[in-house]
Biopython code that builds the backbone (N, CA, C, O; Angstrom):
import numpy as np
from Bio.PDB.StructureBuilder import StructureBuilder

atoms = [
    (1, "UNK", "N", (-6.747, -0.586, 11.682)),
    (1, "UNK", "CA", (-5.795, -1.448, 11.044)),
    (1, "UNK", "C", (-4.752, -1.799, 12.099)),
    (1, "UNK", "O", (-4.261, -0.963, 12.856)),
    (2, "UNK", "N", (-4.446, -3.105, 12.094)),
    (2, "UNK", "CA", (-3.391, -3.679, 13.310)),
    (2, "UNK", "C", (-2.182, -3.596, 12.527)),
    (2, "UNK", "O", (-2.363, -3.196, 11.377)),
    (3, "UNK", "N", (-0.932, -3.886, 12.870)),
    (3, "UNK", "CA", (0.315, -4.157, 12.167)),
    (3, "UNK", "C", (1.265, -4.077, 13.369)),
    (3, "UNK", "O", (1.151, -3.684, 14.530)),
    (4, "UNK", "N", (2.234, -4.599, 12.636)),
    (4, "UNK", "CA", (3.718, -5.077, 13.495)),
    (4, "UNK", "C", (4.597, -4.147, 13.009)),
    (4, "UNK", "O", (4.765, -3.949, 11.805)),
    (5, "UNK", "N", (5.315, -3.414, 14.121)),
    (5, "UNK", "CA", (6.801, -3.151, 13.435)),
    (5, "UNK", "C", (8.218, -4.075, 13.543)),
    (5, "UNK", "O", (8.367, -4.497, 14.689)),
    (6, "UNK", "N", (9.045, -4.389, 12.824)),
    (6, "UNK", "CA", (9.534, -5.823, 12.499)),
    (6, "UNK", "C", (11.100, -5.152, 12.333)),
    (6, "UNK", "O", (11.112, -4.302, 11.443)),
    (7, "UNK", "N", (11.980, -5.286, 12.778)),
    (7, "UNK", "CA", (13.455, -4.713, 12.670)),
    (7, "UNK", "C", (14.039, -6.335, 12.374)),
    (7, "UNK", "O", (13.487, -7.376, 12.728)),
    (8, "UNK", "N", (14.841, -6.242, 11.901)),
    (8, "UNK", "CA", (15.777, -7.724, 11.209)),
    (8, "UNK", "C", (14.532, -9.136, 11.200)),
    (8, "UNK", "O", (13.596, -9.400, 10.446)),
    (9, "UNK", "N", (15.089, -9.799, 12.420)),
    (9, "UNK", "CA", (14.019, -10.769, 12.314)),
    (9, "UNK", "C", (13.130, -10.862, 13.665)),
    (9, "UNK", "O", (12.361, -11.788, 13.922)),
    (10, "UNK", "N", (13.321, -9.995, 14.293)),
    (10, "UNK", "CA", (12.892, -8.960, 15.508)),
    (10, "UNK", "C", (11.344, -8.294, 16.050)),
    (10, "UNK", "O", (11.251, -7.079, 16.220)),
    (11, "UNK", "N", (10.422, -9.013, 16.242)),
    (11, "UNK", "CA", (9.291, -7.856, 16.469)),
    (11, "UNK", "C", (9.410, -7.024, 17.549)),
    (11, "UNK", "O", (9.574, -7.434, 18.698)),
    (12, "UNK", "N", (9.328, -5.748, 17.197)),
    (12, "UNK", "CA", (9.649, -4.805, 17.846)),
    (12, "UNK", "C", (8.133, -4.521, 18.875)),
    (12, "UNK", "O", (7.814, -4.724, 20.046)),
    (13, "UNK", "N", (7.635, -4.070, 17.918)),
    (13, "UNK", "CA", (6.291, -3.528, 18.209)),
    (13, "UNK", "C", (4.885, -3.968, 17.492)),
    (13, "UNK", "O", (5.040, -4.337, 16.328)),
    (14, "UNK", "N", (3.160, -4.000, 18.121)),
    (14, "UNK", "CA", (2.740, -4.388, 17.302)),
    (14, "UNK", "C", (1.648, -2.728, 17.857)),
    (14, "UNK", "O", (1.888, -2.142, 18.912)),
    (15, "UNK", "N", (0.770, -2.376, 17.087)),
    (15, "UNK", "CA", (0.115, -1.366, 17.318)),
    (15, "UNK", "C", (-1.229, -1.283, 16.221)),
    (15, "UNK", "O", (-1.406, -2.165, 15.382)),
    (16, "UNK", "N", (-2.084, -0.168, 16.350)),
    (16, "UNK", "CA", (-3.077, 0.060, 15.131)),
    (16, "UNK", "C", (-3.295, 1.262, 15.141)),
    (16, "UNK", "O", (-2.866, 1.967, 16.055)),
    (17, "UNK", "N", (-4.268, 1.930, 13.756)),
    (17, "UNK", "CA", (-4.495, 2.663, 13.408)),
    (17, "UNK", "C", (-5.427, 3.032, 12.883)),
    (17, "UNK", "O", (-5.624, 2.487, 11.797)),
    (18, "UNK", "N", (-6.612, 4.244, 13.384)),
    (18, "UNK", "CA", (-7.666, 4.208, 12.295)),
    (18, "UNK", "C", (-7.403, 4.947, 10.894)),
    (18, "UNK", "O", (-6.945, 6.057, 10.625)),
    (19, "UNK", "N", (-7.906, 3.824, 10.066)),
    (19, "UNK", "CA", (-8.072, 4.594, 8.629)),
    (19, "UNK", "C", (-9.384, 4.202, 7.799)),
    (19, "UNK", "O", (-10.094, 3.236, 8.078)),
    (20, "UNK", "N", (-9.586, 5.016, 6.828)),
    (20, "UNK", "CA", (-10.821, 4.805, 6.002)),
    (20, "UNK", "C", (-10.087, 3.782, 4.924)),
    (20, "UNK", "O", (-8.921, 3.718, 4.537)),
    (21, "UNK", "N", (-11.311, 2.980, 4.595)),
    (21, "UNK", "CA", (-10.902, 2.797, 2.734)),
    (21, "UNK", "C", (-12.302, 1.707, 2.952)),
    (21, "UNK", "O", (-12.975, 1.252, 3.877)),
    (22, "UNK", "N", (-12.205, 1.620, 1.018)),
    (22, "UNK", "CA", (-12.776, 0.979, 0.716)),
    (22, "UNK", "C", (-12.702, -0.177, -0.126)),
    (22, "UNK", "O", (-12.034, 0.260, -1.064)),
    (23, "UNK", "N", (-12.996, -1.544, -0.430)),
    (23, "UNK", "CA", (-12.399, -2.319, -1.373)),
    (23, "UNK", "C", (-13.910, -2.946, -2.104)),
    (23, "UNK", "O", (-15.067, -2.776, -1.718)),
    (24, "UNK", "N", (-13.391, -3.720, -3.292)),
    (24, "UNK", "CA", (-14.480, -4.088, -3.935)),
    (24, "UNK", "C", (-14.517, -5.839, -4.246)),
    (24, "UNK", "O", (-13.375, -6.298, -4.211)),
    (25, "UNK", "N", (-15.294, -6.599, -4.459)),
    (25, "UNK", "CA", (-15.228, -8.374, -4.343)),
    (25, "UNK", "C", (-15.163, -7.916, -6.394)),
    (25, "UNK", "O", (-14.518, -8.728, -7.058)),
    (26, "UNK", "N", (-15.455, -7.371, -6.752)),
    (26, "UNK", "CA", (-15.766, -7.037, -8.238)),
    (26, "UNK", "C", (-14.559, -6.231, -8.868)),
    (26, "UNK", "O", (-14.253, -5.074, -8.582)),
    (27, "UNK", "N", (-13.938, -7.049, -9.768)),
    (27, "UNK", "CA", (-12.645, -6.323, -10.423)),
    (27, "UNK", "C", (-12.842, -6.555, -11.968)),
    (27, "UNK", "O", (-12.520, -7.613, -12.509)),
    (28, "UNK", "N", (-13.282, -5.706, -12.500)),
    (28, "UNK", "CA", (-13.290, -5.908, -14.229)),
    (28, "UNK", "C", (-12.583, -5.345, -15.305)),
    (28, "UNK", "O", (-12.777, -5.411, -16.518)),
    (29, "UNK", "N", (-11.230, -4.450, -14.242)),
    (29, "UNK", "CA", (-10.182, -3.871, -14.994)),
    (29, "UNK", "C", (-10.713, -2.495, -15.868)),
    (29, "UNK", "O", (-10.082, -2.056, -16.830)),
    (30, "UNK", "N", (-11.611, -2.072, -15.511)),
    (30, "UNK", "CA", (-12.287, -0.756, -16.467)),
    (30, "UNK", "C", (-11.990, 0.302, -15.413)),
    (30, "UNK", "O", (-12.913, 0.976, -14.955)),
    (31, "UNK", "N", (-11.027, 0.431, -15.109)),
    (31, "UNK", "CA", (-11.085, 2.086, -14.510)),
    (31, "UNK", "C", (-10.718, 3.257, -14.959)),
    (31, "UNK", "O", (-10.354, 4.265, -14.353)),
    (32, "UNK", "N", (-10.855, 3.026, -16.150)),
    (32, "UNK", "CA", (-11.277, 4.220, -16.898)),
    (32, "UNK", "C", (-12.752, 4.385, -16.829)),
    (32, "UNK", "O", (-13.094, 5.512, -17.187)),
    (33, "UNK", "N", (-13.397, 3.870, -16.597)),
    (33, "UNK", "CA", (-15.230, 4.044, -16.564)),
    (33, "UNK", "C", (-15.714, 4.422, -15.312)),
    (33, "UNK", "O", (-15.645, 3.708, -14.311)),
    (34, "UNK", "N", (-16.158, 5.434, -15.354)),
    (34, "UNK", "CA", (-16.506, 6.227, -14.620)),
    (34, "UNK", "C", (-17.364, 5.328, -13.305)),
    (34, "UNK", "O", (-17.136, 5.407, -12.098)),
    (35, "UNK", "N", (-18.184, 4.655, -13.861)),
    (35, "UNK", "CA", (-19.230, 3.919, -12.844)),
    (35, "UNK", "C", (-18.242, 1.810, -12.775)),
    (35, "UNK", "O", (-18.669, 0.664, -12.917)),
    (36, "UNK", "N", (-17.195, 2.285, -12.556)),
    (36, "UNK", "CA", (-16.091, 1.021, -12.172)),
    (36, "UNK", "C", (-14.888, 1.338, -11.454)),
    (36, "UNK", "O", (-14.220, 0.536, -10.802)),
    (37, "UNK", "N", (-14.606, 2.825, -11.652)),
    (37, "UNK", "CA", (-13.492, 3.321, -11.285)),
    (37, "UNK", "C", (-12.671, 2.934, -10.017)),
    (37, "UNK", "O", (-11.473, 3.125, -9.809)),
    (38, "UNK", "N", (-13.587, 2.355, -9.237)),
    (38, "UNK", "CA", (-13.145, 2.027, -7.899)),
    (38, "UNK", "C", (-13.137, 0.132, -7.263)),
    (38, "UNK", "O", (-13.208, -0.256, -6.096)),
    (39, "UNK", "N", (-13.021, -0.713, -8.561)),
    (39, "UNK", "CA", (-13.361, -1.697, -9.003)),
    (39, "UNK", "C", (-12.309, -2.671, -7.816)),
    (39, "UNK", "O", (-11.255, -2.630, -8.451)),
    (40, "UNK", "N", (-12.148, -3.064, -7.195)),
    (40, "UNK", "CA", (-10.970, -3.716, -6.335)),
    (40, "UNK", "C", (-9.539, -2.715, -6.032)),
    (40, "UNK", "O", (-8.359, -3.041, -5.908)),
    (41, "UNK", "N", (-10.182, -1.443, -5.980)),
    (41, "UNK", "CA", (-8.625, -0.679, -5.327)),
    (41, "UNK", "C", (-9.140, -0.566, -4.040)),
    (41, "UNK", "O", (-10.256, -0.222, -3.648)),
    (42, "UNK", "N", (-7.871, -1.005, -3.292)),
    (42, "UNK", "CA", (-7.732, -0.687, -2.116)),
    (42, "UNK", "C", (-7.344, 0.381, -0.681)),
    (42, "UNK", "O", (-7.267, 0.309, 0.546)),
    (43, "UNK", "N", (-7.161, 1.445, -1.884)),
    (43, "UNK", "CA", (-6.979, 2.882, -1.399)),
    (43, "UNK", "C", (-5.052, 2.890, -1.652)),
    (43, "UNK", "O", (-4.447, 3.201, -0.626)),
    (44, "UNK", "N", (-4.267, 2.618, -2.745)),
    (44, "UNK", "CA", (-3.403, 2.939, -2.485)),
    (44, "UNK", "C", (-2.967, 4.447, -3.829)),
    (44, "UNK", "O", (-1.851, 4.622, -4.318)),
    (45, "UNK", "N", (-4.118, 5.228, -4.094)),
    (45, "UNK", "CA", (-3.844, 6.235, -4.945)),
    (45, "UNK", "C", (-2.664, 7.237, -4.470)),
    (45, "UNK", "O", (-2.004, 6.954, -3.470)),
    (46, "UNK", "N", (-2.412, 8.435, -5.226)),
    (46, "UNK", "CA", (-1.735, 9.401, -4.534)),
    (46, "UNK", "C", (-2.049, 10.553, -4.037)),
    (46, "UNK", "O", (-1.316, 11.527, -3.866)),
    (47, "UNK", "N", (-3.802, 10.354, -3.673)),
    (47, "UNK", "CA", (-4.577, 11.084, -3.016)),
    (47, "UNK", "C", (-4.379, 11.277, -1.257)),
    (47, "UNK", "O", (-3.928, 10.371, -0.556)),
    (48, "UNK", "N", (-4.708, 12.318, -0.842)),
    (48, "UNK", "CA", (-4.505, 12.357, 0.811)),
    (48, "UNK", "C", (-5.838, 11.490, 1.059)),
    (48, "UNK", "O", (-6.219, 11.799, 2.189)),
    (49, "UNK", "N", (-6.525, 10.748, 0.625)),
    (49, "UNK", "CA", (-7.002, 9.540, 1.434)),
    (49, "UNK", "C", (-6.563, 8.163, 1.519)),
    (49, "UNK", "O", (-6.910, 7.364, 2.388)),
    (50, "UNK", "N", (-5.640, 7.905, 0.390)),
    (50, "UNK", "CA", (-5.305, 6.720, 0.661)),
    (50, "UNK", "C", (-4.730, 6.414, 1.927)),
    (50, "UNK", "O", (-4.443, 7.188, 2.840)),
    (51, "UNK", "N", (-4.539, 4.594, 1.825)),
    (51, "UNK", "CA", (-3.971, 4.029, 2.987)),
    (51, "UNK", "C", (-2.952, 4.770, 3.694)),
    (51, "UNK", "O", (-3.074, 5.331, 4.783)),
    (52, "UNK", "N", (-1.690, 4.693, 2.775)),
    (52, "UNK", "CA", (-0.404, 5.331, 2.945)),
    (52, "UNK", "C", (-0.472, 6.545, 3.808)),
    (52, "UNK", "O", (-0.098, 6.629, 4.978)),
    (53, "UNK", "N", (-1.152, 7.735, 2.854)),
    (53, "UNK", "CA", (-1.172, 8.920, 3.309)),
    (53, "UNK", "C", (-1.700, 9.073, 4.309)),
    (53, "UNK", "O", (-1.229, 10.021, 4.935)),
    (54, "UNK", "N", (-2.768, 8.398, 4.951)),
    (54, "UNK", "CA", (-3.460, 8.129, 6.021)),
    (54, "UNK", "C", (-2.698, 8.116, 7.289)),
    (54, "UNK", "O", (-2.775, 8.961, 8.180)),
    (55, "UNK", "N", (-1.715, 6.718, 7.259)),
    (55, "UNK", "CA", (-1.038, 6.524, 8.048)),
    (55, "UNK", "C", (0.189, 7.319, 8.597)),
    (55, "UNK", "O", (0.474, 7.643, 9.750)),
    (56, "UNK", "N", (0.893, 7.554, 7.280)),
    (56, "UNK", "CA", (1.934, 8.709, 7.243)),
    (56, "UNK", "C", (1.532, 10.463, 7.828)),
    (56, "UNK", "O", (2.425, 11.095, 8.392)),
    (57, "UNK", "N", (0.507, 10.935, 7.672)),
    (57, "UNK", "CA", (-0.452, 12.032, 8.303)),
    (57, "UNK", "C", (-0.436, 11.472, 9.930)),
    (57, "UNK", "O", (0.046, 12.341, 10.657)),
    (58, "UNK", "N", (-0.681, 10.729, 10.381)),
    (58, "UNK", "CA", (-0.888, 9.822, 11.947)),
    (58, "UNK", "C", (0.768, 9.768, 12.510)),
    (58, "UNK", "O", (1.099, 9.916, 13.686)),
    (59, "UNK", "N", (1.666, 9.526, 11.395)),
    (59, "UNK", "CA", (3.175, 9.871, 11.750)),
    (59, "UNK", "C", (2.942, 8.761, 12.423)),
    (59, "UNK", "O", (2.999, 8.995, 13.630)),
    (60, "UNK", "N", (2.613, 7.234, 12.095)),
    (60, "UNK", "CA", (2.984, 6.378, 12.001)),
    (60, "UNK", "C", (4.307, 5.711, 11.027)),
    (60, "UNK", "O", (5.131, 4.882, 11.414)),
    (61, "UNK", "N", (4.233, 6.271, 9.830)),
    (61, "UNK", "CA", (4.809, 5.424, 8.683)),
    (61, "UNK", "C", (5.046, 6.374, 8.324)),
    (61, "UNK", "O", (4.402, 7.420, 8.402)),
    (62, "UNK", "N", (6.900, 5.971, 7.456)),
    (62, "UNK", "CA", (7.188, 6.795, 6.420)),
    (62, "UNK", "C", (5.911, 6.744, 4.792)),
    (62, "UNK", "O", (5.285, 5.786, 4.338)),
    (63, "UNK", "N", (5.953, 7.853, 4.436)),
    (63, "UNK", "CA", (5.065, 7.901, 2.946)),
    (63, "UNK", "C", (5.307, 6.593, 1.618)),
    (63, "UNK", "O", (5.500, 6.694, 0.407)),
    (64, "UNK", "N", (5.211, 5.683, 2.325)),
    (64, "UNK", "CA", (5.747, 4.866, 1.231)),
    (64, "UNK", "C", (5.491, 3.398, 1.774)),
    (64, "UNK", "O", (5.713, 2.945, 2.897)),
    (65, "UNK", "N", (4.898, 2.717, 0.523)),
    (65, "UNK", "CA", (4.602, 0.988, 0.651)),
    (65, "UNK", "C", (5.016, 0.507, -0.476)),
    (65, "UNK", "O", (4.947, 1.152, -1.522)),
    (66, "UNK", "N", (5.678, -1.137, -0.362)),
    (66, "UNK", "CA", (6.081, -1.834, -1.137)),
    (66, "UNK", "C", (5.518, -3.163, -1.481)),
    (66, "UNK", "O", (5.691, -4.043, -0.637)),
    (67, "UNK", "N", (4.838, -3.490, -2.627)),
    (67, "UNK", "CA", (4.776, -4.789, -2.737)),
    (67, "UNK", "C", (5.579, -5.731, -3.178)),
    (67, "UNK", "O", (5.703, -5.594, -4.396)),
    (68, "UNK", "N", (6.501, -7.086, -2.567)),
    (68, "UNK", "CA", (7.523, -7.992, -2.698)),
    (68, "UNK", "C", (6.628, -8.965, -3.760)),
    (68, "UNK", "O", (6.065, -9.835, -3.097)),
    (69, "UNK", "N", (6.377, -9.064, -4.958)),
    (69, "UNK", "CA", (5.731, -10.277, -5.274)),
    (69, "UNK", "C", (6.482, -11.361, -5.435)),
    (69, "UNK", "O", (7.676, -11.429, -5.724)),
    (70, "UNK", "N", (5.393, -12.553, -5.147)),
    (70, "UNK", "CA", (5.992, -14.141, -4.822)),
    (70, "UNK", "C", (7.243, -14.673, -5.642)),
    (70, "UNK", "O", (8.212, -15.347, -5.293)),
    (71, "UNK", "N", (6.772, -13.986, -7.163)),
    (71, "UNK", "CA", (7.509, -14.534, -8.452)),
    (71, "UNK", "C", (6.811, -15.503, -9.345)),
    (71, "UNK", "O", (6.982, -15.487, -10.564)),
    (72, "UNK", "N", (6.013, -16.359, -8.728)),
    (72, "UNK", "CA", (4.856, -17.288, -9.789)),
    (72, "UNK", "C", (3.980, -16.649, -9.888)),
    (72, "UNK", "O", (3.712, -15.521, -9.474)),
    (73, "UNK", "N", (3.131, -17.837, -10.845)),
    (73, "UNK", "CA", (1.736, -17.633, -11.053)),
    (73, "UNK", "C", (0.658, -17.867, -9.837)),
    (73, "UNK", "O", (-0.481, -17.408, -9.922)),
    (74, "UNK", "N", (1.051, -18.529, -8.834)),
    (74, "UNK", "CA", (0.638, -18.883, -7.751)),
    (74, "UNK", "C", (-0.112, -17.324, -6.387)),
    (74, "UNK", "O", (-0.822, -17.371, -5.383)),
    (75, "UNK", "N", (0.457, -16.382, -7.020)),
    (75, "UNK", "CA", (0.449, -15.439, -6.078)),
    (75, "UNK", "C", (1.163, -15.059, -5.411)),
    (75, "UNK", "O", (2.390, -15.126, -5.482)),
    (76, "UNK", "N", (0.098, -14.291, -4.148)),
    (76, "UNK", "CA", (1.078, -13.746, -2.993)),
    (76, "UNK", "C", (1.969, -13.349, -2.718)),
    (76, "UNK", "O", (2.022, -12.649, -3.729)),
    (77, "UNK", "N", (3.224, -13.005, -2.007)),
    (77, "UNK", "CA", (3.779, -12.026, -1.667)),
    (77, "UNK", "C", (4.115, -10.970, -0.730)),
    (77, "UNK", "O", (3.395, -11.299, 0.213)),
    (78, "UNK", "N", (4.722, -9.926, -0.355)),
    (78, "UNK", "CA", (4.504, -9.829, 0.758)),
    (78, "UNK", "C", (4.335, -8.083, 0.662)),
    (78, "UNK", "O", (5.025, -7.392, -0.088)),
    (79, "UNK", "N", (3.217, -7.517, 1.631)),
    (79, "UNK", "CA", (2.768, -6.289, 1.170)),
    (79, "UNK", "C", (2.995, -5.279, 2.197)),
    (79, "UNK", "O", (2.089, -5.233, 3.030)),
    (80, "UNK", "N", (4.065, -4.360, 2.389)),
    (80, "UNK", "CA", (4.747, -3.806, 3.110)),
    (80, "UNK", "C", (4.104, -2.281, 3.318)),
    (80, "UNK", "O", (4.413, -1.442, 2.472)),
    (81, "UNK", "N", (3.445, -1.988, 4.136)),
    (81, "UNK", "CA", (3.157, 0.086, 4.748)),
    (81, "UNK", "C", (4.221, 0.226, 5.822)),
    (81, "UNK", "O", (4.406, -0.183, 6.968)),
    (82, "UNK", "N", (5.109, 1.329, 4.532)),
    (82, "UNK", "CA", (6.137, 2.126, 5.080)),
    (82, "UNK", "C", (7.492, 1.390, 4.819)),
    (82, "UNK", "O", (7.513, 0.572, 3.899)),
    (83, "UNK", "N", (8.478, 1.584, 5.456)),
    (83, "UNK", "CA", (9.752, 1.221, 4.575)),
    (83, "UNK", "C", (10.560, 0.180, 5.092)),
    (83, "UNK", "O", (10.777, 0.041, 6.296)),
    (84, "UNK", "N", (11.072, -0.655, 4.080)),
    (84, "UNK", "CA", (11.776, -1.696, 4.724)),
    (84, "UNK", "C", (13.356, -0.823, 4.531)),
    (84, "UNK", "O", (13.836, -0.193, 3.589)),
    (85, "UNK", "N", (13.900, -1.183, 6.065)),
    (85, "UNK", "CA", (15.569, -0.901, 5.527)),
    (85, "UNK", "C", (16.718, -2.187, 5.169)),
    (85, "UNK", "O", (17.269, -2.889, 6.017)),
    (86, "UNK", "N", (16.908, -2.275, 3.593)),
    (86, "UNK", "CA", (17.262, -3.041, 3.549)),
    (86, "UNK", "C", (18.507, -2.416, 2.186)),
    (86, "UNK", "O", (17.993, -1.993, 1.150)),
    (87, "UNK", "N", (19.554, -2.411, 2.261)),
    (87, "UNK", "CA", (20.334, -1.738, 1.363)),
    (87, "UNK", "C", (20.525, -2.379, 0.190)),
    (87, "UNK", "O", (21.116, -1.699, -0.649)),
    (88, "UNK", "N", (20.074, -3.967, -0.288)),
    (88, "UNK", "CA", (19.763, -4.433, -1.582)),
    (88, "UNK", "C", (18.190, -4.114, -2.550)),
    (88, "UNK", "O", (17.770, -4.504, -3.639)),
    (89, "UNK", "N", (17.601, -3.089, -1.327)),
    (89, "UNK", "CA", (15.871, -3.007, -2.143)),
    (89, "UNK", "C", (15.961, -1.611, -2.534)),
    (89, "UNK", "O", (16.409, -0.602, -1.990)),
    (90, "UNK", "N", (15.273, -1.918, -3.891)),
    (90, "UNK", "CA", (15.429, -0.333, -4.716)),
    (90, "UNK", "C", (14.200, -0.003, -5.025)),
    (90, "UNK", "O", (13.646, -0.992, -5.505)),
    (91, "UNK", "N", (13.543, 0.852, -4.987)),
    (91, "UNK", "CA", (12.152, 1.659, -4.739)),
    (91, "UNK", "C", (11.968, 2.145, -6.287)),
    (91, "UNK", "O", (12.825, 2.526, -7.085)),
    (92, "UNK", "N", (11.054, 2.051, -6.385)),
    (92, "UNK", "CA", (10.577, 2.741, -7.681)),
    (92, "UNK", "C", (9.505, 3.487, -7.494)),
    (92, "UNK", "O", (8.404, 2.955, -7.352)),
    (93, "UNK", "N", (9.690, 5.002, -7.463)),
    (93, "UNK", "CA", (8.674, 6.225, -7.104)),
    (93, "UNK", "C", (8.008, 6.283, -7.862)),
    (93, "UNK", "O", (8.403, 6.361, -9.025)),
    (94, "UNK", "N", (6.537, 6.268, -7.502)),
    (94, "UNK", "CA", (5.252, 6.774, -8.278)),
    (94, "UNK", "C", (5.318, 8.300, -8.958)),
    (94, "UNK", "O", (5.822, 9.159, -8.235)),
    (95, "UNK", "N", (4.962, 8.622, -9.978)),
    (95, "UNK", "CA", (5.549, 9.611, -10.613)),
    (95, "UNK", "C", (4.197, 10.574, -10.432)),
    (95, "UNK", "O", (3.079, 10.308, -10.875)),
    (96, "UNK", "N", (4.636, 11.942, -9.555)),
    (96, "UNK", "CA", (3.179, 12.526, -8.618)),
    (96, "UNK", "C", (2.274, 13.125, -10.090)),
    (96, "UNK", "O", (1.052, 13.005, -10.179)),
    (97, "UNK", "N", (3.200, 13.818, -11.251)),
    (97, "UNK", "CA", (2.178, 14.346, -12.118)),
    (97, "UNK", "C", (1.215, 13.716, -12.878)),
    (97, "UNK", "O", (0.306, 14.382, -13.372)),
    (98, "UNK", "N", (1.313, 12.116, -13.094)),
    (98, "UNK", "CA", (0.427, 11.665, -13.638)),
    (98, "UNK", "C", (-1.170, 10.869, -13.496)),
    (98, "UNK", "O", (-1.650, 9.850, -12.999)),
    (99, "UNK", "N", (-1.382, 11.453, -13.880)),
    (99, "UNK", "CA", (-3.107, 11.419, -13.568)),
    (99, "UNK", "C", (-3.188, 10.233, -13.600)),
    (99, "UNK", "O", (-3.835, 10.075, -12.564)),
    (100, "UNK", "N", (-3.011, 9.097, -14.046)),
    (100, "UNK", "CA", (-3.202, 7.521, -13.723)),
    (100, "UNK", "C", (-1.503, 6.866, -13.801)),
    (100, "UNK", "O", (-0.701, 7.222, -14.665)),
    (101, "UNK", "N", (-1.197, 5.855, -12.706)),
    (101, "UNK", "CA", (-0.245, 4.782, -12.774)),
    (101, "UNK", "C", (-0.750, 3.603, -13.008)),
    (101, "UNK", "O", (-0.012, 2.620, -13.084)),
]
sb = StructureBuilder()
sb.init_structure("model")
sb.init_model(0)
sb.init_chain("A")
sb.init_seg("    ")
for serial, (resi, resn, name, xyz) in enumerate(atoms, 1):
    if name == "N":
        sb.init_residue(resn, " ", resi, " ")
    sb.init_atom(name, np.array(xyz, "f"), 0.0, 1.0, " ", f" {name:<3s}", serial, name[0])
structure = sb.get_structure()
C-alpha cells in the first residue's frame, strides 16, 4: 500500500507498506450469513488483521482511520489511515466489546 503523509497543505512524505486484505466486487448487505460475511469489506474490522491494525503494528500509523463523507448522494469523500490533526474533528470510537458495528 503507497500513501502520503500530508501536514497542513504540505506533503511531507510519501512511503508504503505491506499489508494483507481482501475485498469483494459483490455486496448484498447479508453479513450476518455466514457464506457472505465478507461481502465488500475491506478489512477495516477490530481484528489484528485489519488494515488499520496492520499498519499501526508496522508503527506506521496511529490506531485509527477516518472517513470524511462528501455529504450527497453523489458519493465519495475522503478516506483517511491514521489521524488527522485538526482541533475542529471529533472522532467517534468504535466500541471494542461489540461483536458487530
Amino acid at each position: 500500500m503507497h500513501f502520503d503523509t500530508i501536514v497542513g497543505n504540505s506533503l511531507i512524505s510519501n512511503t508504503s507498506a505491506p499489508v494483507v486484505f481482501g475485498c469483494s466486487s459483490s455486496q448484498t448487505g447479508d453479513l450476518t450469513k455466514t457464506d457472505r460475511a465478507v461481502d465488500g469489506i475491506f478489512g477495516f474490522g477490530q481484528q489484528g488483521l485489519s488494515i488499520i491494525s496492520q499498519l499501526y503494528s508496522q508503527g506506521i500509523t496511529p490506531n485509527v482511520f477516518s472517513h470524511c463523507l462528501k455529504g450527497d448522494n453523489g458519493g465519495g469523500g475522503i478516506l483517511v489511515l491514521g489521524q488527522i490533526v485538526e482541533p475542529n474533528l471529533v472522532y467517534s470510537p468504535l466500541v471494542p466489546s461489540q461483536y458487530v458495528f
